[in-house]
C-alpha positions in Angstrom: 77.9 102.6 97.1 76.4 101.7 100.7 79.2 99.3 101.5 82.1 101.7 100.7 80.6 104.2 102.4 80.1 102.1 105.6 83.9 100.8 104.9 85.1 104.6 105.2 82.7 105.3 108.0 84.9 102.1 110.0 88.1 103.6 108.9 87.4 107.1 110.7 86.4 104.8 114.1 89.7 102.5 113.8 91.4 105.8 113.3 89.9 107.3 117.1 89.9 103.6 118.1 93.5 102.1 117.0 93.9 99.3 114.8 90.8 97.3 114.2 92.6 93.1 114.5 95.9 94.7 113.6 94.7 96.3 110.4 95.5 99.7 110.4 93.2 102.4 109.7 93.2 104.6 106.3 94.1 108.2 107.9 90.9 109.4 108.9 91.0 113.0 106.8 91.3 111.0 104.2 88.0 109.1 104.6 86.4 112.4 105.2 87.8 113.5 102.1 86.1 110.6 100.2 83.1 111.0 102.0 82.8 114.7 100.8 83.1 113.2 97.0 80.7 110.5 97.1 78.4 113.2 99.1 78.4 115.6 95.8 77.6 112.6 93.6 74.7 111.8 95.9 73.5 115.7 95.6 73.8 115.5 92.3 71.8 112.6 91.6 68.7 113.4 93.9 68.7 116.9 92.6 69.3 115.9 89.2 66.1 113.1 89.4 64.2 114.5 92.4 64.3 118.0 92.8 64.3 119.7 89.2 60.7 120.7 89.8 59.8 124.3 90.6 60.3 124.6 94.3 61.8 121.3 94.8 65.0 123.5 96.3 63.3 123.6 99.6 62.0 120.1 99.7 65.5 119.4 99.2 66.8 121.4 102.0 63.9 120.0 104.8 65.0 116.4 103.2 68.7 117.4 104.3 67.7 118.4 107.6 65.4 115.4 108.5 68.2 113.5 107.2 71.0 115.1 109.6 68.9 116.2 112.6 67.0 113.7 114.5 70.0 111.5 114.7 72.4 113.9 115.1 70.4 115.2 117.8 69.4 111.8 120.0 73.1 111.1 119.7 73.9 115.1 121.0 71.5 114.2 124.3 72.9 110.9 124.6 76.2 112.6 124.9 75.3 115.6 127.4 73.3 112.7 129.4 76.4 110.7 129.9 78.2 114.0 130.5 76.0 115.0 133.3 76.1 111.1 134.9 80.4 111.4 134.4 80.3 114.7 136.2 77.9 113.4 139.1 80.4 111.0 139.6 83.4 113.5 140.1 85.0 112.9 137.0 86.3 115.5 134.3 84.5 116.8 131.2 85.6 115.0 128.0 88.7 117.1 126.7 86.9 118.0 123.5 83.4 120.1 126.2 86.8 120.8 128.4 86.3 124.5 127.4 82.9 124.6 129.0 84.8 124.2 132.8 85.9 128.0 132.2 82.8 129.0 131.2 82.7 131.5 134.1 85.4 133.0 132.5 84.1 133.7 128.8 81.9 136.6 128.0 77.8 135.6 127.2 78.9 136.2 123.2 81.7 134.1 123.4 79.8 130.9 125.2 76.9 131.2 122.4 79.1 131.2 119.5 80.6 128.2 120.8 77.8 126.7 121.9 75.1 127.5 119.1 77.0 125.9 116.3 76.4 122.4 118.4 72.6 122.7 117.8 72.7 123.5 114.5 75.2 122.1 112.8 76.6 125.5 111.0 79.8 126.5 112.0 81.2 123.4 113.6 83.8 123.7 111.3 84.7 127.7 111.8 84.9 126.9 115.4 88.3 124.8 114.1 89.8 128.9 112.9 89.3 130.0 116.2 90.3 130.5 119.6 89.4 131.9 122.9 91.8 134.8 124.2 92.8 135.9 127.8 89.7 138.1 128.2 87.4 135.7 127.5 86.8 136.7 123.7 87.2 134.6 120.1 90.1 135.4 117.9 90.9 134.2 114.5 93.7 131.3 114.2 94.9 131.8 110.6 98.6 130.8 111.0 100.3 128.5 109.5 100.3 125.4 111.9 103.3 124.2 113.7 102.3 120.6 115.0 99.8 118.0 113.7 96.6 120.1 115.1 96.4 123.1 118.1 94.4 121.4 121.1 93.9 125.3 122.2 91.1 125.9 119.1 87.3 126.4 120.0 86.7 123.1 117.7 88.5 121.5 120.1 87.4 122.6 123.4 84.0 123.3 122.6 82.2 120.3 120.4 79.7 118.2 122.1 80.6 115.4 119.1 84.0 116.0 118.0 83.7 114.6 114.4 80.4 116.5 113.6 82.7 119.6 112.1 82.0 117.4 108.9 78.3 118.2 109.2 79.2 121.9 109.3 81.0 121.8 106.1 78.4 119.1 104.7 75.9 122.4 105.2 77.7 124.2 103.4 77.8 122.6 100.5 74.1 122.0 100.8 73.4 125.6 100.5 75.3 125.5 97.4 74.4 122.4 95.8 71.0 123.3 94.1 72.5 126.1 92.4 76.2 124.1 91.5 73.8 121.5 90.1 72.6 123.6 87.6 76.0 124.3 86.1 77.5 123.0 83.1 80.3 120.8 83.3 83.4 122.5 81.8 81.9 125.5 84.6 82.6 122.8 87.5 85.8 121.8 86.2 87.2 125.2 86.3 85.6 125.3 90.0 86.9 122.4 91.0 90.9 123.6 89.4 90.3 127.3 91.1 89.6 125.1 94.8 92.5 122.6 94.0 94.9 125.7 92.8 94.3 127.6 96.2 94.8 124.4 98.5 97.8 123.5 96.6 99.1 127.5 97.0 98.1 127.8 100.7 100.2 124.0 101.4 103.7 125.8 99.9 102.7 128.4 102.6 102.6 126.0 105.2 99.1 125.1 105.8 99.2 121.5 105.3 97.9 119.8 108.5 94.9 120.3 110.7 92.5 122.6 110.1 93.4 123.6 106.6 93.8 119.5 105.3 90.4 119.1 105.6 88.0 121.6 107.6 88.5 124.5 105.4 85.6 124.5 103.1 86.7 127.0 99.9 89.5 123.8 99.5 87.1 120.8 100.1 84.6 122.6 97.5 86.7 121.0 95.3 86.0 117.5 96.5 81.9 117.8 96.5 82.5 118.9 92.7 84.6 116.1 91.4 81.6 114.3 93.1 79.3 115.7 90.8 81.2 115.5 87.9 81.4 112.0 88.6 77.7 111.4 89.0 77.5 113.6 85.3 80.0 110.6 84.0 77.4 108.2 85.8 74.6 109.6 83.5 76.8 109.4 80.7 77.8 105.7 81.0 73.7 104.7 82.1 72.6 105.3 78.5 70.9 102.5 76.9 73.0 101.0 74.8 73.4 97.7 73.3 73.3 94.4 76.0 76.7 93.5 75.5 77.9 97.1 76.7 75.7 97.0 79.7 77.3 93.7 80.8 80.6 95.1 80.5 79.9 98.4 82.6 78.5 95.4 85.3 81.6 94.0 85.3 83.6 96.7 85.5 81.7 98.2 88.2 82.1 94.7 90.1 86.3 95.1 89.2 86.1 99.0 90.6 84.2 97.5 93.6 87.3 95.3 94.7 89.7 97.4 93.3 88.3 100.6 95.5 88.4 98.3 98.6 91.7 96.8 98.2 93.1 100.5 97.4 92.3 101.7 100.6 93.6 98.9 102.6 96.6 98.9 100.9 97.2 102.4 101.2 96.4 102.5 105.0 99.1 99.7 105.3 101.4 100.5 103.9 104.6 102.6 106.0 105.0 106.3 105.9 106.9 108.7 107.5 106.0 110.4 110.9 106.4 113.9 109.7 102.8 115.6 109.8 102.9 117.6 106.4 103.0 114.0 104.9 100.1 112.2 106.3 99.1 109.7 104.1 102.2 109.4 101.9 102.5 113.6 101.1 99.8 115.4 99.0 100.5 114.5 95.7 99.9 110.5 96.9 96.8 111.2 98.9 95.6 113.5 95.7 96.6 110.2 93.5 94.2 108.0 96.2 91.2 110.8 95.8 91.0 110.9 92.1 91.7 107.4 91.9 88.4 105.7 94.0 86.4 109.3 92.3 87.5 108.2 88.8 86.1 104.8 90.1 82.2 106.0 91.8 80.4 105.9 88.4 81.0 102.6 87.8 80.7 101.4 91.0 77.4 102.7 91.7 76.3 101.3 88.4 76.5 97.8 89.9 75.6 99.1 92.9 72.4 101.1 92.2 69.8 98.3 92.7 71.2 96.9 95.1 68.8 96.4 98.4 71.3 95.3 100.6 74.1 97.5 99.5 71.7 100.5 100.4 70.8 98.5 103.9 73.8 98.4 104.8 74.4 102.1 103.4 72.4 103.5 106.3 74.7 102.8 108.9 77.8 104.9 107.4 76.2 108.3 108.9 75.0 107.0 112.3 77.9 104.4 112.8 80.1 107.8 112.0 78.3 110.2 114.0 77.4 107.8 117.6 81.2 106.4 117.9 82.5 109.1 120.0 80.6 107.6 122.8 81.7 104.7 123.1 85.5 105.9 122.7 85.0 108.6 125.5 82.4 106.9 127.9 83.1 103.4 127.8 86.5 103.2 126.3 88.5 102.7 130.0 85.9 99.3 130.2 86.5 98.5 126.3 90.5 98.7 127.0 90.7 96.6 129.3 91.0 93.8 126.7 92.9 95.9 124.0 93.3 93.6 121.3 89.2 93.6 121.0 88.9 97.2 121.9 88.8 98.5 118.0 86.0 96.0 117.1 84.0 96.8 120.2 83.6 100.0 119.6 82.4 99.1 115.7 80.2 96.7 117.0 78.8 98.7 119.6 78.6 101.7 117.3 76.6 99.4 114.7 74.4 98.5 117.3 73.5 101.4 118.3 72.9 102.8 114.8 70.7 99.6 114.3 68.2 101.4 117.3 68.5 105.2 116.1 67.6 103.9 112.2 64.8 101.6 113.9 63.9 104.8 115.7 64.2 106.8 112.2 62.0 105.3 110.1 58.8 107.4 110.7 61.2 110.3 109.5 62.7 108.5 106.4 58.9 108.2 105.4 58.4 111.6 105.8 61.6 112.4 104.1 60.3 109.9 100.8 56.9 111.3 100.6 58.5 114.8 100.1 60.9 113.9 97.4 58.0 112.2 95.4 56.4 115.4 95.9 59.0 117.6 94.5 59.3 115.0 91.5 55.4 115.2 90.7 55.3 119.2 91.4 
């Protein structure tokens, strides 16, 4: 499933970026929403083939971290680096470290909450629920919201790399996943409906757009579980059975393959209305897209599964996700110049620089491989 994941990783960069050679972008919650789903059927399949073993828990949670870190981290310096040159020059903090120019005005516990989060992932996302008051404090911003987001939120003001709240609920779920992976199916169906039941409650109430569409983690839970329901179907359908059957599961993984692809362009194509509570088409459509391309991950990673390239080019959805930012905030007055190209610069330049930090990587990834053969021989 490298290529769709690399395919949703572009659609959240057209989406900052504008229309990639007139193509629009699939809304960029949406990707997120699908990258959450294929992210459970990944934890369930290493944890269900590479960490059963006693202990194999924490191998799994180092693995996670060595997996997120190190790039997360060069791409973090990277970013305060170019900070530091912009403000050297006179120029203005990006709008999303824009709270940091009134940091003479917010007390020492209100700068490290803020600030902590951005080295280790864990909270990005809670920084989203709040926001800093007149004396300098953090309050709660649990009301229903009134416009497509609230540019006054500490998520916004605060976040070194604006799209790395997805890492904080991607945590999360890690500290969950071990356990959740034990559970029996019908137990994660019934999780999944309790998650699903509360997002569709809170959205009567109001809380359909930014934060609670996609950063709230108690409604995304439901997303990482239909991911690992859909890796269970996976196991199901990977039985040995006779030739014939196998060839037909090929084929139809090929068919969900195109089908997947063509789904999501069409959908990000096709006109809908301005008003914010319907991004995408209205919950019930974007719901309809979600279950759809899930419904479709077992079969598409059975053709995918051996697949050397597909998992090549795989390993560019996370850094081509996470490095894009910079490009968009440091370079983008350059890159605009010529706006018609400016969307596929900043892919291009993203996937370039993911080619170095993967190149840079690979003593990690080693690391990371030896341990998970070590939790499987344990």
């Amino acid at each position: 499933m490298g290529a769709l994941r690399v395919l949703l990783a572009v659609n959240v960069v057209s989406e900052h970026s504008g229309r990639v050679l007139g193509i629009q972008a699939l809304p960029g919650f949406l990707a997120v929403e699908l990258f959450y789903v294929i992210s459970g059927f990944y934890m369930g399949l290493i944890l269900t083939e590479k960490y059963q073993r006693t202990g194999g828990w924490k191998i799994f949670y180092v693995n996670r971290a060595l997996r997120l870190l190190p790039i997360y981290y060069f791409v973090l310096a990277l970013t305060l680096l170019l900070c530091g040159f912009a403000l050297l020059r006179g120029e203005a903090l990006p709008p999303y470290l824009g709270g940091y120019a009134q940091a003479d005005q917010l007390s020492a516990a209100t700068l490290a909450v803020v600030t902590l989060p951005n080295l280790s992932l864990a909270g990005l996302d809670i920084l989203h629920f709040l926001h800093v008051t007149p004396d300098g404090g953090l309050a709660p911003s649990l009301r229903p919201p009134t416009a497509l987001f609230d540019p006054s939120v500490a998520g916004r003001l605060f976040t070194a790399i604006p799209q790395a709240w997805t890492l904080g609920i991607e945590v999360e779920f890690y500290l969950l996943a071990p356990w959740l992976a034990r559970w029996r199916t019908r137990s994660l169906a019934v999780l999944l409906l309790v998650s699903a039941a509360m997002r569709a409650v809170f959205y009567r109430w109001g809380y359909a757009a930014d934060p609670w569409n996609d950063r709230f983690f108690p409604f995304e839970l439901a997303l990482f579980v239909a991911g690992l329901i859909a890796y269970r179907a996976y196991r199901w359908l990977a039985q040995p059975g006779a030739p014939a059957a196998a060839r037909a599961l090929r084929m139809t993984g090929r068919a969900s393959i195109l089908t997947a692809t063509a789904v999501i362009m069409i959908f990000a194509n096709v006109p809908q209305p301005p008003d914010f509570a319907s991004l995408g088409h209205g919950p019930a459509a974007n719901w309809l897209l979600i279950a759809g391309i899930t419904a479709l991950l077992p079969f598409i990673f059975l053709a995918t599964r051996r697949s050397r390239l597909d998992n090549a080019i795989g390993q560019y959805s996370y850094p081509i996700y996470i490095c894009h930012f910079i490009f968009i905030s440091f370079f983008g007055v350059y890159l605009q110049k010529v706006s018609f190209v400016y969307g596929i610069s900043v892919i291009l330049l993203s996937a370039l620089l993911s080619a170095l930090l993967l190149r840079a990587n690979r003593g990690v990834e080693r690391y990371r491989a030896r341990g998970a053969v070590l939790a499987m021989e344990a």
